[in-house]
Every structure is written in structure tokens, then in C-alpha cells.
Residue, then its C-alpha position, 0 to 999 in steps of 0.5 A: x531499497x524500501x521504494x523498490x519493495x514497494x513497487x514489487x509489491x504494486x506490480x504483484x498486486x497489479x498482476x495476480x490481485x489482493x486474494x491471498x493477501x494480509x490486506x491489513x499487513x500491507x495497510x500497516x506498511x503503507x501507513x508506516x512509510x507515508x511517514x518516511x523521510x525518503x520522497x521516493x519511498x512516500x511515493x511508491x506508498x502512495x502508489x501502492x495505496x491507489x493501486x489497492x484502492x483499485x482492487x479493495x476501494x478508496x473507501x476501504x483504503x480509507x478505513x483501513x488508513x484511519x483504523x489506528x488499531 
């Protein structure tokens, strides 16, 4: 169900872009499941990342990931 929400989430950014969107509320989401017991919810969050990644930077991504704060 979290893998699911996951990949909604892909699809919507995909579609309509990240304008509107808490992209730190989404960061948050994606850090908390890269920890995630069940493979297919680590790889939807994987997924998500690189998908944001498109729309804000992997340098962005990578900021937002290592900002603990």
C-alpha cells in the first residue's frame, strides 16, 4: 500500500510537476522509506527521488536528503 502511495505520487509529479508541492514533505517521505523493511516500498522511494531529481536537481535531492534538520 506505502509502495502504491509511492508511485501515485511519481505519476502526479510526472504528469502535473512539483508547483504547489511541500517538496521538503515529500523529501521527509522518501528519507523515511529508503528505510523500509519492504524492498518494494525502498524501490518506489528510489524511484520517487530520481523522478524529483528531474524536476528539482540531483543536487537539490541530494541537499534536501542530507539536511537532517
Amino acid at each position: 500500500m506505502i509502495a502504491d502511495l509511492l508511485r501515485f505520487l511519481q505519476m502526479a509529479i510526472t504528469e502535473f510537476g512539483v508547483g504547489g508541492l511541500l517538496v521538503a514533505e515529500v523529501i521527509d517521505a522518501i528519507r523515511q522509506h529508503l528505510g523500509n523493511a519492504n524492498p518494494m516500498v525502498r524501490a518506489a522511494a528510489v524511484q520517487l527521488a530520481g523522478c524529483l531529481a528531474g524536476f528539482v536537481g540531483a543536487s537539490g535531492i541530494r541537499a534536501l536528503l542530507a539536511d537532517q534538520t
